[in-house]
N, CA, C and O atoms as CSV, one atom per row, in Angstrom:
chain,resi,resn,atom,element,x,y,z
A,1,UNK,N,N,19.352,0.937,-7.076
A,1,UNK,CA,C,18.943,0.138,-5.931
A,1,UNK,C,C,19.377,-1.306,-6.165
A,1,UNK,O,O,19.242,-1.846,-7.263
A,2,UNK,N,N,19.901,-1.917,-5.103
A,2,UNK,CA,C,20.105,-3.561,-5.170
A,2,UNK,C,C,18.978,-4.340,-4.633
A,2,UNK,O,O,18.059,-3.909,-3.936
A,3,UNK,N,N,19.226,-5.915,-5.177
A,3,UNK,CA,C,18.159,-6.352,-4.745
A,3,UNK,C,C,17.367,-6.841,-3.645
A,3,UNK,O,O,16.248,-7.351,-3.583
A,4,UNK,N,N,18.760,-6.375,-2.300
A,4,UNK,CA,C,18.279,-6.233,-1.021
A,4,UNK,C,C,17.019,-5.013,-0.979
A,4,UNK,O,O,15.892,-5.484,-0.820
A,5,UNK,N,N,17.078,-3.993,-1.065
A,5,UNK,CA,C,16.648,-2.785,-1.112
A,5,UNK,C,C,14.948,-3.412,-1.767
A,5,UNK,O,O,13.887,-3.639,-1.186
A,6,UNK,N,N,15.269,-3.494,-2.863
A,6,UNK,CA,C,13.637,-4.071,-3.564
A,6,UNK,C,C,12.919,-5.046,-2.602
A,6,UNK,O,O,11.741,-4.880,-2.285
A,7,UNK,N,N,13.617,-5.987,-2.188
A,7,UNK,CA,C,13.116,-7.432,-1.418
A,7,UNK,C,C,12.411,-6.451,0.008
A,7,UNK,O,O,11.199,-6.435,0.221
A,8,UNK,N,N,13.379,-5.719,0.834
A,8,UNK,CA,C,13.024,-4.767,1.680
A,8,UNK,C,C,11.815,-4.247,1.544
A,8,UNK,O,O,10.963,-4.249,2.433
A,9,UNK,N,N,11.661,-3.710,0.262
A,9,UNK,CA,C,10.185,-2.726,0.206
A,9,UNK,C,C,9.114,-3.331,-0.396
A,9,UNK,O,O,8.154,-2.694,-0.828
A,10,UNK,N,N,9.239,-4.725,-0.459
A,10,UNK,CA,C,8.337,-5.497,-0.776
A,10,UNK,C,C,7.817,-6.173,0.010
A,10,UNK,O,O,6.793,-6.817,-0.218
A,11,UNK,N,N,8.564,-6.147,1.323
A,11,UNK,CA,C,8.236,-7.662,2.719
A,11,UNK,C,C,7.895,-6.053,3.325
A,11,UNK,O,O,6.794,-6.301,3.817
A,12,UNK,N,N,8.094,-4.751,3.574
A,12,UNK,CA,C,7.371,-3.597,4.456
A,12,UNK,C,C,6.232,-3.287,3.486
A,12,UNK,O,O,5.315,-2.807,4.152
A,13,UNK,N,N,5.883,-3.362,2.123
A,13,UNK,CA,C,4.499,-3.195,1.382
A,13,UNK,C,C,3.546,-4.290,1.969
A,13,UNK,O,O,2.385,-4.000,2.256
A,14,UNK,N,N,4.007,-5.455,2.130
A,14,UNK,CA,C,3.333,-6.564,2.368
A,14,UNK,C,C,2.495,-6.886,3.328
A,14,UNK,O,O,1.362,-7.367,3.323
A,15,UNK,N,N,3.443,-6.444,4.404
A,15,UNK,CA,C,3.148,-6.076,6.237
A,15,UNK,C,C,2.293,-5.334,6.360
A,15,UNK,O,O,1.537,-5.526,7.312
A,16,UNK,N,N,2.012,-4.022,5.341
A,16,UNK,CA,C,1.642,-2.714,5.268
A,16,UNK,C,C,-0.489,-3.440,5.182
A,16,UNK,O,O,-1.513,-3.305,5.852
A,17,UNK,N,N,0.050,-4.322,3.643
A,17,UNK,CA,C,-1.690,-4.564,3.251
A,17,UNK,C,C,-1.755,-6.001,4.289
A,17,UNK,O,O,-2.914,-6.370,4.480
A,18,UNK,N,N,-0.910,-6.674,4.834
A,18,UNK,CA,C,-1.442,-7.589,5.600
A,18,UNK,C,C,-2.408,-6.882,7.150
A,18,UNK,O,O,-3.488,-7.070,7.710
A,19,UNK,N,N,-1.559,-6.278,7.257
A,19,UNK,CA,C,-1.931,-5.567,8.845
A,19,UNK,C,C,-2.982,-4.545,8.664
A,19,UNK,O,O,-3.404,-3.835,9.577
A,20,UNK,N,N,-3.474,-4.500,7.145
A,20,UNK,CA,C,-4.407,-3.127,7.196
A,20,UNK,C,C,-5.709,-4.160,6.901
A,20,UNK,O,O,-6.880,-3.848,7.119
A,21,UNK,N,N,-5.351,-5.189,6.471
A,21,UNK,CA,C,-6.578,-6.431,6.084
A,21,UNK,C,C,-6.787,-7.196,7.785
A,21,UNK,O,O,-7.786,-7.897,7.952
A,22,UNK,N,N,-6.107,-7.060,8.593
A,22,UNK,CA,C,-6.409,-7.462,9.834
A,22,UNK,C,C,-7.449,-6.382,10.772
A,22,UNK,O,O,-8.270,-6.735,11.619
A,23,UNK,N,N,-7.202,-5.289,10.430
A,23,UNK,CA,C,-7.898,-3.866,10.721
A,23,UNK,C,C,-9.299,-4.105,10.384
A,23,UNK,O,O,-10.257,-4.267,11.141
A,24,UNK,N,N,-9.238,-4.097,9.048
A,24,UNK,CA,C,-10.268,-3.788,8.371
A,24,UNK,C,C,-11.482,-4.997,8.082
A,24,UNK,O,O,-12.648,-4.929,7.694
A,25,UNK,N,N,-10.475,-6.261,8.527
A,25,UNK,CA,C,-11.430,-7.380,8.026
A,25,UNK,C,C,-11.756,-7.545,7.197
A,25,UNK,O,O,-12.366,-6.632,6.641
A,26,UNK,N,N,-11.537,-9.195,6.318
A,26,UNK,CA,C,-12.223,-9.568,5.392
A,26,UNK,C,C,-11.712,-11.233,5.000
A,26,UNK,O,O,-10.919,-11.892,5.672
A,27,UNK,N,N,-12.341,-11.642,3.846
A,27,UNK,CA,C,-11.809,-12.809,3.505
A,27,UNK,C,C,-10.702,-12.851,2.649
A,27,UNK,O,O,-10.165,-11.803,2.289
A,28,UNK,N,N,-10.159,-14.342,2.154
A,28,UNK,CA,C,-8.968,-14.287,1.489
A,28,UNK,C,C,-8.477,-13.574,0.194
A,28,UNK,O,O,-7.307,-13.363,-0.126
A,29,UNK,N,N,-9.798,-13.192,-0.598
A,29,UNK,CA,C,-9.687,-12.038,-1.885
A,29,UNK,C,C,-9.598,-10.406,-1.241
A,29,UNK,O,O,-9.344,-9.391,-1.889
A,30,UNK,N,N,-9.820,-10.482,-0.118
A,30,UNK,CA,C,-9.899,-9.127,0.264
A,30,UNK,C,C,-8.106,-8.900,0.689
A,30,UNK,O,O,-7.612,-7.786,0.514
A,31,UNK,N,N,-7.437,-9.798,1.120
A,31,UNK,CA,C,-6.466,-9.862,1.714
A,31,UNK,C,C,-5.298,-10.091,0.463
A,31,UNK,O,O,-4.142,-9.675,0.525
A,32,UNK,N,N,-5.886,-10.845,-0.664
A,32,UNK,CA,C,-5.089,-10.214,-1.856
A,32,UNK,C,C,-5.094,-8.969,-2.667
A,32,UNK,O,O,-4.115,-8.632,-3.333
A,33,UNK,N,N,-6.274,-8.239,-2.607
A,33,UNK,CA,C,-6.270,-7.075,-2.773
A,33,UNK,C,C,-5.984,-6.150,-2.542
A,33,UNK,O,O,-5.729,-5.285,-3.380
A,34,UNK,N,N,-5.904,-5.959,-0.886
A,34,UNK,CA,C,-4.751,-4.745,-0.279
A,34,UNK,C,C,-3.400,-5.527,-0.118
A,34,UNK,O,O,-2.513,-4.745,0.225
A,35,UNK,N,N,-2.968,-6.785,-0.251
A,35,UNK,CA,C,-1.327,-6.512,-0.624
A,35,UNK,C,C,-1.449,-5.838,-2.262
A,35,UNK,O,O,-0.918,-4.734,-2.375
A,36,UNK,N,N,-1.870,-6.210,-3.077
A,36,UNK,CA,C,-1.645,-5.937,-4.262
A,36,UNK,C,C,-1.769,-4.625,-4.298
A,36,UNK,O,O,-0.719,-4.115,-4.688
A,37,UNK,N,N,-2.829,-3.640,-3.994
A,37,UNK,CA,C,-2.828,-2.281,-3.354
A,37,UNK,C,C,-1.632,-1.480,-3.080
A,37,UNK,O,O,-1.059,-0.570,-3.680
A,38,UNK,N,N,-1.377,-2.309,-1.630
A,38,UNK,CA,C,-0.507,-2.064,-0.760
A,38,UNK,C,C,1.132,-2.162,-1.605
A,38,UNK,O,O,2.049,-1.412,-1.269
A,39,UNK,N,N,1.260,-3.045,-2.553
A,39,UNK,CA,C,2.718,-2.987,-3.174
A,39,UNK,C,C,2.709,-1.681,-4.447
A,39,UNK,O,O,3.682,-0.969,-4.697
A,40,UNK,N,N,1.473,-1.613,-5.076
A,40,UNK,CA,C,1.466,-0.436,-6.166
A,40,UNK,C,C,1.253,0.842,-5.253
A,40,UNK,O,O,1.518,1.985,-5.624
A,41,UNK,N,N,0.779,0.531,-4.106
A,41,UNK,CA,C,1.419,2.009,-3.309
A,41,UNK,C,C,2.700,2.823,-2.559
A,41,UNK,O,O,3.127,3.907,-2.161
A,42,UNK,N,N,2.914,1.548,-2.689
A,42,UNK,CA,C,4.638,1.627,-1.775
A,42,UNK,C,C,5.628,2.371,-2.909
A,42,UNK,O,O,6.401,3.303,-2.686
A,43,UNK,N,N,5.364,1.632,-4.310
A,43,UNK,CA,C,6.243,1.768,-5.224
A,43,UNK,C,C,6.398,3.174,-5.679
A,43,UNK,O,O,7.438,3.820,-5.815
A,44,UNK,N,N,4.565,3.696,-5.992
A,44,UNK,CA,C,4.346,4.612,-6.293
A,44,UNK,C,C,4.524,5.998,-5.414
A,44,UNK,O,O,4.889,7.059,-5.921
A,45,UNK,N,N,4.339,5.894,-4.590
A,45,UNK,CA,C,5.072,6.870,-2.915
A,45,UNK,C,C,6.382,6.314,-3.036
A,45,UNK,O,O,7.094,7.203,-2.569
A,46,UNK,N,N,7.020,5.503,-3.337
A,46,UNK,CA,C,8.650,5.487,-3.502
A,46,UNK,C,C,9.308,6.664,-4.642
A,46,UNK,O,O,10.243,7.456,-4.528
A,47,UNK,N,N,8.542,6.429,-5.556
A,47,UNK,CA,C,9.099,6.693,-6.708
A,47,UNK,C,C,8.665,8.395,-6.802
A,47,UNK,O,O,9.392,9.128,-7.473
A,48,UNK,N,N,7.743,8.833,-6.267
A,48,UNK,CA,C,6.997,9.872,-5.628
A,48,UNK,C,C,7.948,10.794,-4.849
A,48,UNK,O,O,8.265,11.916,-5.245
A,49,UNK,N,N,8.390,10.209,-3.671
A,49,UNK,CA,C,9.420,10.728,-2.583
A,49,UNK,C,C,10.824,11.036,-3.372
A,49,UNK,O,O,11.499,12.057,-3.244
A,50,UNK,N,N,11.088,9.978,-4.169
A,50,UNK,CA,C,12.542,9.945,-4.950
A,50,UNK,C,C,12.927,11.226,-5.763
A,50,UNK,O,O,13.941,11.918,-5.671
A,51,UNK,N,N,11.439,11.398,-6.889
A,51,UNK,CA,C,11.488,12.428,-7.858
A,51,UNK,C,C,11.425,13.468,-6.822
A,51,UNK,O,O,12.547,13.934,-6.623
A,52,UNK,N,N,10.163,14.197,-5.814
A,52,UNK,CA,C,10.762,15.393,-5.163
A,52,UNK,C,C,11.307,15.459,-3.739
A,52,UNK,O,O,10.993,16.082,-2.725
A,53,UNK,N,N,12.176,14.638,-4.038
A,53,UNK,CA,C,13.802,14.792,-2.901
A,53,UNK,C,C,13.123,14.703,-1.468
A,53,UNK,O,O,13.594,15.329,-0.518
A,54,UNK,N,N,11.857,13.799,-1.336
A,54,UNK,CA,C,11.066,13.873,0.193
A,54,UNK,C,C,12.094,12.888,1.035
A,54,UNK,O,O,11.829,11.687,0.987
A,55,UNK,N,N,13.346,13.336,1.867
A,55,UNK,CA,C,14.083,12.693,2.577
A,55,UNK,C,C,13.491,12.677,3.541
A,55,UNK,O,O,13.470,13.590,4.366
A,56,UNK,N,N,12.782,11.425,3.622
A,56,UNK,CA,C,12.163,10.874,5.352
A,56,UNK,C,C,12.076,9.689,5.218
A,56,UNK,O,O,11.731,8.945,4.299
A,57,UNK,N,N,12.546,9.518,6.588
A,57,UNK,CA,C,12.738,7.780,7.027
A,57,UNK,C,C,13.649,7.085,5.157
A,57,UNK,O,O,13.201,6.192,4.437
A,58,UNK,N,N,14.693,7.763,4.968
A,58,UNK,CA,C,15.375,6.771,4.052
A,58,UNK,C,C,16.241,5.411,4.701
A,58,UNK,O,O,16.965,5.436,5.696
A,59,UNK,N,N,16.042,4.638,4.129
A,59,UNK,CA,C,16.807,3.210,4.710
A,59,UNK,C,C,17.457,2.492,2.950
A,59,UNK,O,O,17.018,1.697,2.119
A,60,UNK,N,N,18.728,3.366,3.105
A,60,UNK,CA,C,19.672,3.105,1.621
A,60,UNK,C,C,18.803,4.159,0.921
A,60,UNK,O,O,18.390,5.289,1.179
A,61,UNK,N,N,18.693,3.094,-0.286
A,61,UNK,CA,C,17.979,3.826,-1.230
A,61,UNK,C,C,16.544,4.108,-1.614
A,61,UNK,O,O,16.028,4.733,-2.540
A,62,UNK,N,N,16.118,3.486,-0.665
A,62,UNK,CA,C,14.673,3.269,-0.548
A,62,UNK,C,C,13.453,4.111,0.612
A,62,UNK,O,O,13.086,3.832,1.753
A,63,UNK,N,N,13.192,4.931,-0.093
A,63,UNK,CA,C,12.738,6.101,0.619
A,63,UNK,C,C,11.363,5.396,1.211
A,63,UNK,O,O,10.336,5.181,0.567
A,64,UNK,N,N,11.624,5.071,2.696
A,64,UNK,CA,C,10.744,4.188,3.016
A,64,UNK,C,C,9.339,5.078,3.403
A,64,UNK,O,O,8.226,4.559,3.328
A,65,UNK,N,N,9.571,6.631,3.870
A,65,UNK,CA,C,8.582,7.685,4.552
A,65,UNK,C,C,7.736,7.309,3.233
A,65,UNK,O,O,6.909,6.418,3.427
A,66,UNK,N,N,7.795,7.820,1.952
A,66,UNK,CA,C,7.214,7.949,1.012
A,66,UNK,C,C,6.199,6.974,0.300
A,66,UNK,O,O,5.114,7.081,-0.272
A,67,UNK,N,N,7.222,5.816,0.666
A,67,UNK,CA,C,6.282,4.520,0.318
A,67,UNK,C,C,4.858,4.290,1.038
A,67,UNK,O,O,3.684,4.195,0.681
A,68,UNK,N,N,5.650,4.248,2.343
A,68,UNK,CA,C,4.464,4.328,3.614
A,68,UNK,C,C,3.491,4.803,3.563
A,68,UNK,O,O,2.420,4.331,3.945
A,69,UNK,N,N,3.760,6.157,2.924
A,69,UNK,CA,C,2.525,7.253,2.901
A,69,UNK,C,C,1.565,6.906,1.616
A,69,UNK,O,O,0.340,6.932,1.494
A,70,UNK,N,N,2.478,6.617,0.834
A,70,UNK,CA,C,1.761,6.142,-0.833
A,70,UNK,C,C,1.001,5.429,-0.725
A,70,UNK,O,O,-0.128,5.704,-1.131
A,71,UNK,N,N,1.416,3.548,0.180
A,71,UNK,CA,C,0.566,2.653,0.428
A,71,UNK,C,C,-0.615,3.002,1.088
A,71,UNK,O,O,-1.722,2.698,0.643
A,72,UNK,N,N,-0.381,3.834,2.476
A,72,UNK,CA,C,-1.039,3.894,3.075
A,72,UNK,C,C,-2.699,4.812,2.727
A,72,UNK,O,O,-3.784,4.733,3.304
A,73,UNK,N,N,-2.263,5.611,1.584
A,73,UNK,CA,C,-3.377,6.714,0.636
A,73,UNK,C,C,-3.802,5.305,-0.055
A,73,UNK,O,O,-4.856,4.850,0.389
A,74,UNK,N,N,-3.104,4.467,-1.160
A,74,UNK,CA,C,-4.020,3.791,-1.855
A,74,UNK,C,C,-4.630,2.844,-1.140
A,74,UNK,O,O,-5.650,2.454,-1.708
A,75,UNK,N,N,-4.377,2.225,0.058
A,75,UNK,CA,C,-5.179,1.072,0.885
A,75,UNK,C,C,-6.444,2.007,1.194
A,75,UNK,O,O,-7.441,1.422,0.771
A,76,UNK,N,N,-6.692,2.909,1.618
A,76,UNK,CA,C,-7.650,3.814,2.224
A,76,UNK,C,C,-8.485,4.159,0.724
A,76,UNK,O,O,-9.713,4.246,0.714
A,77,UNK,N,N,-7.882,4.290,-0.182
A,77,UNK,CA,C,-8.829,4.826,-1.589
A,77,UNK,C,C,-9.221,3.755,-1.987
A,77,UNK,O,O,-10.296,3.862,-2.576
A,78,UNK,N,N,-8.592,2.128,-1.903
A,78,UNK,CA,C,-8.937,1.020,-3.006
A,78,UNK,C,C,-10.018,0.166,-1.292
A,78,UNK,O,O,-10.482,-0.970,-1.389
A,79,UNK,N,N,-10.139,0.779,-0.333
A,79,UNK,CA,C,-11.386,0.000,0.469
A,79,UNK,C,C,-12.371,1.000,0.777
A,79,UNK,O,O,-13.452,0.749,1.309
A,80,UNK,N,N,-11.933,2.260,0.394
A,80,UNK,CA,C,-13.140,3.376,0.133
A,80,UNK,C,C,-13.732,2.586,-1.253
A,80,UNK,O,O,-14.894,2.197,-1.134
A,81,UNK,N,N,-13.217,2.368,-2.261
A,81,UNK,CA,C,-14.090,2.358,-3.829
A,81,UNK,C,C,-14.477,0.908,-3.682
A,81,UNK,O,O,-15.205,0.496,-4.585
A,82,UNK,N,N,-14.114,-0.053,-2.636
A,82,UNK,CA,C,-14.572,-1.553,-2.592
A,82,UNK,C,C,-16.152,-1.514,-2.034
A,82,UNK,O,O,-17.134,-2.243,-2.176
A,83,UNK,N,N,-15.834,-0.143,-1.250
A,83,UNK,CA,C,-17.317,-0.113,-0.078
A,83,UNK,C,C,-18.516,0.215,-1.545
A,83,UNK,O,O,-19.690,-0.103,-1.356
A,84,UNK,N,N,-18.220,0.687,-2.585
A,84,UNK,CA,C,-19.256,1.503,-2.879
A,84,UNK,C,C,-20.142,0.759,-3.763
A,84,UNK,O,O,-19.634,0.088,-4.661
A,85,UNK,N,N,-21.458,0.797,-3.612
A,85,UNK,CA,C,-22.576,-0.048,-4.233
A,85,UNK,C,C,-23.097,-0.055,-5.653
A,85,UNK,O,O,-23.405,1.056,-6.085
A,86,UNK,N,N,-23.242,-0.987,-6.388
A,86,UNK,CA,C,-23.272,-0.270,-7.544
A,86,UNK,C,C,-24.972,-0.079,-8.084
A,86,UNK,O,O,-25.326,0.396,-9.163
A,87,UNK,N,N,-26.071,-0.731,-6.713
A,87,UNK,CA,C,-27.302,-0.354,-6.962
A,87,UNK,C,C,-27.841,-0.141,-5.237
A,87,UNK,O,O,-28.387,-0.969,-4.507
A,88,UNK,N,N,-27.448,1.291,-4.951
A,88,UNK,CA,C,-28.085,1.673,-3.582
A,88,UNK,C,C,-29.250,0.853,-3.108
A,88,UNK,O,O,-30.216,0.549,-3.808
A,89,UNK,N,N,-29.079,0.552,-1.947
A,89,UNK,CA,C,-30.517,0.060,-1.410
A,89,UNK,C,C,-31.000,-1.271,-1.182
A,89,UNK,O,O,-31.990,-1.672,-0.571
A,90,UNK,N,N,-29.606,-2.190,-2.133
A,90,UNK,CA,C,-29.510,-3.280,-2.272
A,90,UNK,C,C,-28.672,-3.772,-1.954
A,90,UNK,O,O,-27.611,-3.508,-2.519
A,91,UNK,N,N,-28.709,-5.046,-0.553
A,91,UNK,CA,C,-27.554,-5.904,-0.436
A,91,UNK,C,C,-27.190,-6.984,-0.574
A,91,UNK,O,O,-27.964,-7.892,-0.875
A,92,UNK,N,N,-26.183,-7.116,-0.426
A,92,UNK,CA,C,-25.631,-8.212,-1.464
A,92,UNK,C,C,-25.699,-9.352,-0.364
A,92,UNK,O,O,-25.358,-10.501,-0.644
């Protein structure tokens, strides 16, 4: 991959946890957390799609279907495990 290709799947990871932090609402640590999310999911659904040959939505070398889907599982798992309390009954 060149470093168009990387820059690419880093500004669509980005978009990915910006626009899911507009959804979901929150403040400015919340909004670093699903990009940061959002880029170890892209990579990991990249690299995911690559190893078993998931040809969807490729743009070059960068199997963008895969990323998408990757980010889009860990944004949903890392604001599922944000929700969860660590003494029921009590709010913060």
């Amino acid at each position: 991959m060149n470093v168009a290709t990387y820059i690419f799947g880093w500004v669509m990871a980005t978009l990915l946890g910006a626009v899911f932090h507009l959804w979901k609402d929150g403040g400015f640590w919340k909004l670093v957390i699903y990009i940061v999310l959002s880029w170890i999911g892209f990579f990991l659904g990249h690299l995911i799609a690559k190893s078993a040959g998931f040809n969807f939505m490729n743009v070059g070398s960068l199997y963008l279907g895969g990323g998408i889907i990757g980010s889009i599982i860990i944004l949903f798992a890392g604001h599922w495990f944000s929700r969860i309390e660590s003494f029921p009954g009590q709010s913060k």
